[in-house]
C-alpha positions, -999 to +999 in steps of 0.1 A: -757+391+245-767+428+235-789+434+260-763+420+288-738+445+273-764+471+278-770+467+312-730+462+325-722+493+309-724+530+334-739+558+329-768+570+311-785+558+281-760+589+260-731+573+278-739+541+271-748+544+231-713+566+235-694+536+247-712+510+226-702+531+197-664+531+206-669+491+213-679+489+179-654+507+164-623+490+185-637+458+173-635+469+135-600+482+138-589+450+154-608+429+125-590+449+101-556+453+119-544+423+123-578+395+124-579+399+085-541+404+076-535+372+095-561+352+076-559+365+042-529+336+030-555+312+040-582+324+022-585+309-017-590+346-033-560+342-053-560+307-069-577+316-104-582+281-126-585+302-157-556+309-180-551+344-203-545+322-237 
């Protein structure tokens, strides 16, 4: 998958680690935009079984 990304990207091997960088940091903004904000109230983080006594 990486290496077909590679090749379909232009320009140079600078452009291209310059664009693969921006790819991965549009991906993690998205993830924590709105991918993980959406799934958090699914997620069991908050349902402790142990009581303060």
């Amino acid at each position: 998958m990486y290496g077909w990304i590679w090749r379909h990207l232009p320009g140079n091997v600078w452009v291209r680690a310059l664009i693969s960088l921006l790819l991965v940091l549009a991906v993690i903004y998205v993830l924590f935009q709105y991918v993980f904000p959406w799934a958090e109230p699914l997620l069991p983080f908050n349902d402790v079984t142990v009581d303060n006594q």
